[in-house]
RODO-2510 file (C-alpha; in nm, 4 decimals, decimal comma):
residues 276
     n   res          X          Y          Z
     1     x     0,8769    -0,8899     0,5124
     2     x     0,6776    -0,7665     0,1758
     3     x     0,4787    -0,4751     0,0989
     4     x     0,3184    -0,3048     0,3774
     5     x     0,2030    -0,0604     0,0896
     6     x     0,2116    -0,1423    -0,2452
     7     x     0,0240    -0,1220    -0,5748
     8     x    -0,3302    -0,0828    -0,6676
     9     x    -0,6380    -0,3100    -0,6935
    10     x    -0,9817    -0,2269    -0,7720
    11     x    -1,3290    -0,0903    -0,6504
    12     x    -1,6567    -0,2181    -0,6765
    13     x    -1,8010     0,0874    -0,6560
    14     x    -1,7011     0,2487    -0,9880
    15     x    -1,9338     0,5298    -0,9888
    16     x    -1,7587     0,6456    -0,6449
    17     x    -1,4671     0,7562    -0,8209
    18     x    -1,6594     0,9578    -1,0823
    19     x    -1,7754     1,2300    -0,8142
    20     x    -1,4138     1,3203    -0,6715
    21     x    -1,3567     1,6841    -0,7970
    22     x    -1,0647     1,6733    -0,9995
    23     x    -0,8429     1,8979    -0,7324
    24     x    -0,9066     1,6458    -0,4665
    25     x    -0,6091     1,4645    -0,3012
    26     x    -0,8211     1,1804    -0,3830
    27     x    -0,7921     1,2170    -0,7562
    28     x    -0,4315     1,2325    -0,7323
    29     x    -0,4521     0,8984    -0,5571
    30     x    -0,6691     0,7670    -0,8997
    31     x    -0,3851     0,9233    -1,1477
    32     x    -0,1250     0,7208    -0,9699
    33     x    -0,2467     0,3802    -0,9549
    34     x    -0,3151     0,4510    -1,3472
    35     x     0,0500     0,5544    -1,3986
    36     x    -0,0272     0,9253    -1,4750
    37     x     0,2666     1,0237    -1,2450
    38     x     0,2909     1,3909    -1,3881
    39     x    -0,0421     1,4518    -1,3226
    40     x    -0,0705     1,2823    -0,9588
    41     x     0,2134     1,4890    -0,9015
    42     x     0,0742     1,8094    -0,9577
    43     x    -0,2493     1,7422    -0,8148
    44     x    -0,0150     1,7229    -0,4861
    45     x     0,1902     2,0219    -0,5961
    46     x    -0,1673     2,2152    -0,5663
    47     x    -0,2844     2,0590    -0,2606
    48     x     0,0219     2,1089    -0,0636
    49     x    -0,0345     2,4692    -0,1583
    50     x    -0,3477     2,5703    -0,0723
    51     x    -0,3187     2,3194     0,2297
    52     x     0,0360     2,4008     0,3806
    53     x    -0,0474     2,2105     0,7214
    54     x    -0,2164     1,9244     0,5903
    55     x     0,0449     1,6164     0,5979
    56     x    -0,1412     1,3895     0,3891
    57     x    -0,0338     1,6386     0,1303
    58     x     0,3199     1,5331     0,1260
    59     x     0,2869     1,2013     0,1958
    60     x     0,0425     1,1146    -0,1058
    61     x     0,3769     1,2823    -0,3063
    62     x     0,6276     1,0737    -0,1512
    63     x     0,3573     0,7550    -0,2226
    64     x     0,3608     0,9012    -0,5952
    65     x     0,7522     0,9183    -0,6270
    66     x     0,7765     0,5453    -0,4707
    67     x     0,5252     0,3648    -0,6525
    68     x     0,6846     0,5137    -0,9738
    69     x     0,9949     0,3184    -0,8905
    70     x     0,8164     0,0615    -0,8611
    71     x     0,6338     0,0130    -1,1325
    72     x     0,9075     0,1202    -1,3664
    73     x     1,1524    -0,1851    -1,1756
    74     x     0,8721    -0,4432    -1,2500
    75     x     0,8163    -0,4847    -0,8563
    76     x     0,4615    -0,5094    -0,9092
    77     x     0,4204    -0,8634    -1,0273
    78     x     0,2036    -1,1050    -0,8980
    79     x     0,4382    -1,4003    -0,9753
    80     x     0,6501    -1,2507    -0,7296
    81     x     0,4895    -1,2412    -0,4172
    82     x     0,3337    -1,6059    -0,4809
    83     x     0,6157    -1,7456    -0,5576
    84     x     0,8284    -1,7095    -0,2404
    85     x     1,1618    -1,8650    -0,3589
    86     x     1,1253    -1,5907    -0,6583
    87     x     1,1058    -1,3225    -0,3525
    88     x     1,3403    -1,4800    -0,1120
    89     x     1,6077    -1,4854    -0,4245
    90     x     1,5008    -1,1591    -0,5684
    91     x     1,8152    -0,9324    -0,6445
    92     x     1,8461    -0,5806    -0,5278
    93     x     1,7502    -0,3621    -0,7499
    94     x     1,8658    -0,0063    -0,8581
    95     x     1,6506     0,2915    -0,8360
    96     x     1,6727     0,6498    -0,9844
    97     x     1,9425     0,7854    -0,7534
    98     x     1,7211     1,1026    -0,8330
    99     x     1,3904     0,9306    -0,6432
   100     x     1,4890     0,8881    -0,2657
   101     x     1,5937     1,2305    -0,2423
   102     x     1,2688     1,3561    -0,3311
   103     x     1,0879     1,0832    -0,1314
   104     x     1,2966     1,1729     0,1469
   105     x     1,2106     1,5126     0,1580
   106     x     0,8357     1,4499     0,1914
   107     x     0,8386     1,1960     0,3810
   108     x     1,0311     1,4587     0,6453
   109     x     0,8037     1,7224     0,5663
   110     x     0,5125     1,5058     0,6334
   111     x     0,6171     1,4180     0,9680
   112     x     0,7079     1,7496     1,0666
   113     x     0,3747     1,8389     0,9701
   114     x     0,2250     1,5831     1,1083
   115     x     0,4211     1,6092     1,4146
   116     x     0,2926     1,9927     1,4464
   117     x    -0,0463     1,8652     1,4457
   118     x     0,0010     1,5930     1,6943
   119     x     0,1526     1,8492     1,9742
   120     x    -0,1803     2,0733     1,8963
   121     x    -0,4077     1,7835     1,9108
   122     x    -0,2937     1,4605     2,0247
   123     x    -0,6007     1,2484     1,8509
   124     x    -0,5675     1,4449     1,5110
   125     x    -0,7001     1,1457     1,2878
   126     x    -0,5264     1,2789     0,9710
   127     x    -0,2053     1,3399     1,1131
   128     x    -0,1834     1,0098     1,2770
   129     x    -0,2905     0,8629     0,9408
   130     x     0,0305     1,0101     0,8057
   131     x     0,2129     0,9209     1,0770
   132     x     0,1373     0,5761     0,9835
   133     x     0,1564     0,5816     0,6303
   134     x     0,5332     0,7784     0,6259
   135     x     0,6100     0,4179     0,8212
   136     x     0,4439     0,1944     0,5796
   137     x     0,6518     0,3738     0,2608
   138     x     1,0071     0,3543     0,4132
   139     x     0,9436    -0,0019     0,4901
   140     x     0,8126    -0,0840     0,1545
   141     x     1,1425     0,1090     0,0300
   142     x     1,4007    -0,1375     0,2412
   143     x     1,1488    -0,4601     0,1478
   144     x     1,0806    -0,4399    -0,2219
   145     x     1,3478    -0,2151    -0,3600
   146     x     1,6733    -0,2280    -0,0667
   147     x     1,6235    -0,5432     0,0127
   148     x     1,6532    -0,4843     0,4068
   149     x     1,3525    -0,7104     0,5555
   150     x     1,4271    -0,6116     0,9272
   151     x     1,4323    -0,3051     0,8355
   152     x     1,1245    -0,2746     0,6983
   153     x     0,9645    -0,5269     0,9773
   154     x     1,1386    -0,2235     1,1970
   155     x     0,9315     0,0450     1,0445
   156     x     0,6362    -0,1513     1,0340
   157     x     0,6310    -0,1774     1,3642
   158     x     0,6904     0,1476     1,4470
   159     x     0,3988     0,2491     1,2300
   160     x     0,1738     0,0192     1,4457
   161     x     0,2166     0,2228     1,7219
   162     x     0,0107     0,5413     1,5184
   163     x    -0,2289     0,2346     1,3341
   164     x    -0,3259     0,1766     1,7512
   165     x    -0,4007     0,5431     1,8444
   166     x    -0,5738     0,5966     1,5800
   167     x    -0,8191     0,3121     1,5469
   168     x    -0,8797     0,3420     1,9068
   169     x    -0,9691     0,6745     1,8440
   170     x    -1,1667     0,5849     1,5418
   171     x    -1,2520     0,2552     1,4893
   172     x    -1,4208     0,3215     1,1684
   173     x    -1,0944     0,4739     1,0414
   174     x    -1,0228     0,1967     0,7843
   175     x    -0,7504     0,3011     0,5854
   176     x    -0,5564     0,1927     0,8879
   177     x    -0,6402    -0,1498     0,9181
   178     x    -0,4146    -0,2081     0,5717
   179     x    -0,0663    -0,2177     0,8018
   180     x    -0,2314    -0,4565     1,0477
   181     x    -0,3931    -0,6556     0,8591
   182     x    -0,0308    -0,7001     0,6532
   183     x     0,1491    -0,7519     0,9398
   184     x    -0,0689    -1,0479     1,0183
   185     x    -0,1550    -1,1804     0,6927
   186     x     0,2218    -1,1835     0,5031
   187     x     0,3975    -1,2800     0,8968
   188     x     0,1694    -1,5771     0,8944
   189     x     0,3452    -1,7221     0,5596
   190     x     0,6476    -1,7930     0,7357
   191     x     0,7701    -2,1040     0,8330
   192     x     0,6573    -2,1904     1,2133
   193     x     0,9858    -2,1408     1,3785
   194     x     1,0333    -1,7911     1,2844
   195     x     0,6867    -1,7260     1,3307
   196     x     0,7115    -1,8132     1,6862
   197     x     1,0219    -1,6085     1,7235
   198     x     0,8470    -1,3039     1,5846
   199     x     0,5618    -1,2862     1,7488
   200     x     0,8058    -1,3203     2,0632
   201     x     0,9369    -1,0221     1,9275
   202     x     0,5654    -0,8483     1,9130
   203     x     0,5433    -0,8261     1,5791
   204     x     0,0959    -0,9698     1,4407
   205     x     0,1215    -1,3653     1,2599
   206     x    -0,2488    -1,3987     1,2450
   207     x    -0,3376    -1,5053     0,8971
   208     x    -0,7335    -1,5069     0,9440
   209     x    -0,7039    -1,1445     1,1408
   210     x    -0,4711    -1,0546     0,8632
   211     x    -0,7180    -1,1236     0,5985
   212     x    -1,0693    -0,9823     0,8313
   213     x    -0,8577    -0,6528     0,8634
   214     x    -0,7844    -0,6286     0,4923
   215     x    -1,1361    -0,6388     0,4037
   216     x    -1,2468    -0,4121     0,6183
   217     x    -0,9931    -0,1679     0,4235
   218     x    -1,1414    -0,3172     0,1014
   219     x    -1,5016    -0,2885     0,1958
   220     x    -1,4825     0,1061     0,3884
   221     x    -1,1387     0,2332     0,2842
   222     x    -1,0792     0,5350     0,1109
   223     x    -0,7261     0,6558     0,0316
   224     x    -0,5674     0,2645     0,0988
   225     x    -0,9108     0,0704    -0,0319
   226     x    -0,7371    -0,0291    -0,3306
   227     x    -0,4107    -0,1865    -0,2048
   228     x    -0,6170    -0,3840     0,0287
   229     x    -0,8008    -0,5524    -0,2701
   230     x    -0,4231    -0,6134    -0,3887
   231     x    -0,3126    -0,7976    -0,1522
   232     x    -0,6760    -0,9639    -0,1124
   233     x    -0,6508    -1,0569    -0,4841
   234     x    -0,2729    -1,2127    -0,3903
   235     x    -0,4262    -1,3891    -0,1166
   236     x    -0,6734    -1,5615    -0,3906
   237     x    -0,3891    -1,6453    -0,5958
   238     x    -0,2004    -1,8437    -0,3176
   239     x    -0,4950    -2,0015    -0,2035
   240     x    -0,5359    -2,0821    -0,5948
   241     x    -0,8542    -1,8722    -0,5870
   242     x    -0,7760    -1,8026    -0,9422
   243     x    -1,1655    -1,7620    -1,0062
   244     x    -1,1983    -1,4343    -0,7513
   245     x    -0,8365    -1,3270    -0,9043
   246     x    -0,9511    -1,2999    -1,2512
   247     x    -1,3208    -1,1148    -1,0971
   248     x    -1,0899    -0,8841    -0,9665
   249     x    -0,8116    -0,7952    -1,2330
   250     x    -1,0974    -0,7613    -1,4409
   251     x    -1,2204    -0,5051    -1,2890
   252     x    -0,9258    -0,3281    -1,2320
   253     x    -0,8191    -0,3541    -1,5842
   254     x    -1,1390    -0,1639    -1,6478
   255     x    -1,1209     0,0604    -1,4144
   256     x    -0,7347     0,1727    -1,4263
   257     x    -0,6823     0,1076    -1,8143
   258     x    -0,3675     0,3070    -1,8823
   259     x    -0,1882     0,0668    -1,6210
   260     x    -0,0580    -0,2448    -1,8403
   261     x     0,0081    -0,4444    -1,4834
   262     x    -0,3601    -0,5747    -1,4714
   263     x    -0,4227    -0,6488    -1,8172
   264     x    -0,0516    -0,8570    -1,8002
   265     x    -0,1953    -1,0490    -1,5017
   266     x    -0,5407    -1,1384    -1,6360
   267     x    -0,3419    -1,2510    -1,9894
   268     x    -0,1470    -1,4623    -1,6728
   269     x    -0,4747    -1,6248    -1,5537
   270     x    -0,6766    -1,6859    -1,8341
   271     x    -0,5463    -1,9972    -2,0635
   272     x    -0,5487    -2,1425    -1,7028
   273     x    -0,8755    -2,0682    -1,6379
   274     x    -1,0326    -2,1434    -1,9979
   275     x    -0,9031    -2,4485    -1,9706
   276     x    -1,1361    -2,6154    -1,7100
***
């Protein structure tokens, strides 16, 4: 299992960005995929105060403290999730002992929030969001950095079950179609065999459904639109789309400047690509 929630890709809609008032939970979102950590952090610091019941508070910090680790272990290559002997023989890596404490704690604090909410209101949108997203996080944390794929297939599932209240609730709530449409879209790489045996198991092995849920995420997304152009643009790549790939990182590069991943990936595709 890979990321369920992972790095950053871009937005066609630049100017969209440009109107989020610089308090806004959403801005804090912005700072982290550029890599300004210290101030995503205390963009989330302030929300979490002046909105103590809001869960999405919390959980945009424990997103914050896991991405860092990520980015500062080079998990965020492209190479890697393309290449899947490079991921199947990936090493475990060592984080900051100092980072799953602290992602710990909000990760707990956003589901006791969120759990709050839930026995108030049962179809609370934002609190199932969480709900969803606390899931999404841990198993991204026992895929990428613990190396514990069933256990992050465990949590995925488990998220699923939130994903389905809510967007039967909601349909329009597309930030949640990102789990689903991973579930589908990286399950369907595997070989047949264990394919069949997972989706005995329940788990989603579409790849088309995979892909028609990301882009919904892409296209109407808010909080999640980026990582669903992420994993859209590492769909290109395996399909040797390198065309849309480059369209993409090039946008991202311009949009998220400070982060060196998308300029390193475009420097990737282009003597390819200028070649033809």
């Amino acid at each position: 299992m890979r990321l369920v929630v992972i790095a950053l890709l871009i937005s066609p809609a630049f100017g969209a960005d440009l109107g989020a008032p610089p308090g806004d939970l959403y801005s804090g979102w912005l700072k982290m995929y550029d890599l300004q950590f210290d101030q995503a952090h205390q963009i989330f610091a302030d929300w979490k105060q002046s909105h103590p019941a809001d869960a999405l508070g919390p959980a945009s910090d424990a997103a914050a403290y896991l991405f860092f680790e990520l980015a500062r272990l080079g998990v965020l290559e492209s190479e890697l999730f393309v290449d899947d002997s490079k991921f199947q023989n990936r090493t475990k890596l060592r984080p900051d002992p100092q980072m799953k404490p602290l992602f710990e704690q909000e990760i707990r604090r956003t589901e006791r929030l969120a759990d709050a909410a839930l026995q108030t209101a049962p179809s609370d949108p934002d609190a199932l969001f969480a709900k969803a997203l606390t899931f999404g996080l841990r198993a991204d944390l026992a895929s990428l950095i613990d190396k514990q794929d069933l256990t992050a297939l465990k949590y995925t599932k488990q998220g699923r079950a939130f994903i389905d209240r809510l967007t039967a609730i909601n349909p329009q709530a597309y930030d949640a179609y990102l789990g689903l449409g991973v579930e589908n879209y990286l399950l369907s790489l595997k070989p047949a065999p264990l394919r069949a045996l997972l989706w005995m198991t329940g788990a989603q092995v579409d790849r088309d459904k995979g892909l028609e849920e990301l882009r919904k995420t892409a296209q109407y997304g808010h909080y999640l639109e980026p990582f669903a152009k992420l994993l859209l643009a590492v769909a290109a790549l395996r399909d040797n789309n390198r065309s849309l790939a480059r369209e993409l990182l090039s946008g991202l590069h311009n949009r998220f400047p400070d982060n060196p991943l998308y300029l390193r990936e475009l420097n990737r595709l282009t003597p390819i690509i200028t070649s033809k």
